[in-house]
N, C-alpha and C positions, 0 to 999 in steps of 0.2 A: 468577398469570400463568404464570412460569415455576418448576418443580420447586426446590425449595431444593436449590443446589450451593455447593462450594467455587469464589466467581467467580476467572475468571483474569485475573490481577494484572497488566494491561497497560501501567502503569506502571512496574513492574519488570521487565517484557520487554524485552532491548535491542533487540529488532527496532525496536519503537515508539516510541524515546527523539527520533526525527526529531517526534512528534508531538507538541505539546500540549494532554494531557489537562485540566489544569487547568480547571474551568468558571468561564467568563468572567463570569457573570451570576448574581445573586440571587435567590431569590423565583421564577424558574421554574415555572411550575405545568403538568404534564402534564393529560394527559388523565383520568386516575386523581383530580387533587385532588393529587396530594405535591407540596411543594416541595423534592426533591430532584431530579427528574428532569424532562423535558422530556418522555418519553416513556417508555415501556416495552417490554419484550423479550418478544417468545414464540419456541417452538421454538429457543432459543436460534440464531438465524439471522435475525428480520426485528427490526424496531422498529416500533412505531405511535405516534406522535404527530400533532399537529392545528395547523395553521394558523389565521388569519380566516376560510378560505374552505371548509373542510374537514381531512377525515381524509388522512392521509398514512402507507404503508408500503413503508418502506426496508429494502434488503439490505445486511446492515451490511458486510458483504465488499466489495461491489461502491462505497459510499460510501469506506470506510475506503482503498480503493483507488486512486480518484479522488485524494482528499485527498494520503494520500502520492507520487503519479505528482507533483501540483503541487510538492510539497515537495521533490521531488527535482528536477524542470526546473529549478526558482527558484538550488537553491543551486549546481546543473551550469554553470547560465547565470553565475552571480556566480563559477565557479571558488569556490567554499564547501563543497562538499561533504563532509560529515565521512567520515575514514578510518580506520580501525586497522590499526597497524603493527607487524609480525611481531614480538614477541620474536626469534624464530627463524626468518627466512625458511623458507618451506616449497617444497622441489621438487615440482614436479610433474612427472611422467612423460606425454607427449602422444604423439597420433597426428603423425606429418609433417608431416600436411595441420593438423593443428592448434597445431601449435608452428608453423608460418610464419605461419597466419595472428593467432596469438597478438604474434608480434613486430611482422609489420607493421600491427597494429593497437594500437601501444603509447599512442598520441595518446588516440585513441579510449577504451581500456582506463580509462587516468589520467583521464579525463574523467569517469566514473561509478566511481570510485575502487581499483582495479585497478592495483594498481602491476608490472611485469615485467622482466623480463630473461632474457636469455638462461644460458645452464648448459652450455651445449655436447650436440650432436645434437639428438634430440626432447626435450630437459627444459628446462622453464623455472624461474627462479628469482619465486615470488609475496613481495613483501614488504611489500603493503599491500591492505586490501579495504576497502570499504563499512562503514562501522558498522552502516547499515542493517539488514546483513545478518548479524551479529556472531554471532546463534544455529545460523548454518548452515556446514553444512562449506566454508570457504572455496575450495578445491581442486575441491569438485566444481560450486558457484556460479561456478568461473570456466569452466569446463567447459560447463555448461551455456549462459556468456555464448558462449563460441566457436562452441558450436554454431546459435546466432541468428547469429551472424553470417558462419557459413560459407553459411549457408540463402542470407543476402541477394541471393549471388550476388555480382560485380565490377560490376554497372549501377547497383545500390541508389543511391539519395542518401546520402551519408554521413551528414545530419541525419535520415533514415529510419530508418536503423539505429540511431540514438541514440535516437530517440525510442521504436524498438521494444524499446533494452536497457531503458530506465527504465520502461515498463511491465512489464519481467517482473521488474525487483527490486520494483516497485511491488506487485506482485501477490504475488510471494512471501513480502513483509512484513508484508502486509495480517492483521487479524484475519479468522480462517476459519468459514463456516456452523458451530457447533457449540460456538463458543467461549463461553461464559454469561461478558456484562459486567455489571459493576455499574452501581448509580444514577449514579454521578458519572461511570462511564467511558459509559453511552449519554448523557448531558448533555453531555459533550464532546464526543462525537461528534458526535450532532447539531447544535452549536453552531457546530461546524467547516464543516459544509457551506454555512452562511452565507460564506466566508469567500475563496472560493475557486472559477476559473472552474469553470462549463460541469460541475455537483456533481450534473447530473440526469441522468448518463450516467458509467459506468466508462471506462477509457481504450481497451478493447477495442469501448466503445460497448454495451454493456448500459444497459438503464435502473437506475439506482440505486433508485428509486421509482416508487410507484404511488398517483394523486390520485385523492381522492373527494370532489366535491361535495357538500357539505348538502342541495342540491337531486336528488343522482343517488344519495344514501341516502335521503331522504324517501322517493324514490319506489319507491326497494325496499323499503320498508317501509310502502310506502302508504298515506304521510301525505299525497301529494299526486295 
């Protein structure tokens, strides 16, 4: 199927620790015949597995995405959202426009786990970020959160702008076209999109997947 690589350990990524990879079910049987996986990986970027009704191929990026967008509304909604918090608070150095809008949006910030403060002129003091997001330069992740929300404009719905920040931590956390998963992390995966709304669409609205009838491969293959 896919070339023999070193797969990457998604389990020990902390971007991913919001997920559970663990496969919920036994006996599994893909399309292959293993009962380790539910499905299988090519080009390290899609999955093919099969339904009762047909073949099924997912963009593991665009599933894996979905997934954590849900993972992340659920525990923003429940105020649950895990953080990590500075050792060593970190200043950050900002434009004007982006140290004002960094403070007056400290509610918001806290809410997808962005902790702030003020340092006096354009510097802000950062003393908590997203677990989520633990692999990436926090400083320049909350940079790039300001700049989604300077976009917004002042008319934005304020639950607009929330919803557009957790899709771009969603996104950013997601596993990427290219990354080669193992047995048990595409089994998790796929096991996950049972699990969770509206898994047949990314949060940007891509389709996740692409169905194939028994009956609309017969006929490409001209069995009927």
């Amino acid at each position: 199927v896919s070339p023999v690589q070193t797969p990457v350990a998604l389990s020990a990524d902390p971007l991913l620790d919001a997920i559970d990879f663990s496969p919920k079910h036994s006996g599994a049987q893909d399309i292959m015949g293993s009962a380790r996986a539910v499905g299988f990986q090519i080009h390290n970027r899609y999955l093919i597995t099969q339904d009762e009704a047909g073949m099924v191929i997912i963009d593991q990026h665009a599933l894996h995405e979905r997934i954590l967008f849900e993972q992340i509304k659920s525990k923003v909604l429940s105020k649950s959202l895990d953080r990590q918090r500075m050792l060593v608070p970190a200043t950050v150095q900002l434009t004007s426009a982006e140290a004002a809008m960094a403070l007056d949006s400290k509610e918001m910030l806290a809410e997808i786990g962005f902790e702030v403060e003020s340092f006096g002129g354009d510097t802000i003091v950062l003393n908590a970020y997203p677990s989520i997001l633990s692999n990436r330069a926090p400083e320049e992740m909350l940079r790039q959160v300001l700049e989604a929300l300077m976009s917004g404009g002042k008319k934005v719905n304020a639950q607009d702008v929330l919803d557009e920040l957790m899709n771009m931590m969603a996104c950013k956390a997601a596993i990427k076209a290219g990354d080669r998963l193992s047995d048990p992390e595409i089994t998790a995966l796929l096991e996950q999109r049972h699990l969770y709304h509206d898994t047949h669409h990314c949060p940007h609205g891509r389709p996740t997947a692409l169905f194939f009838s028994r009956e609309q491969l017969d006929k490409m293959f001209k069995r009927i």
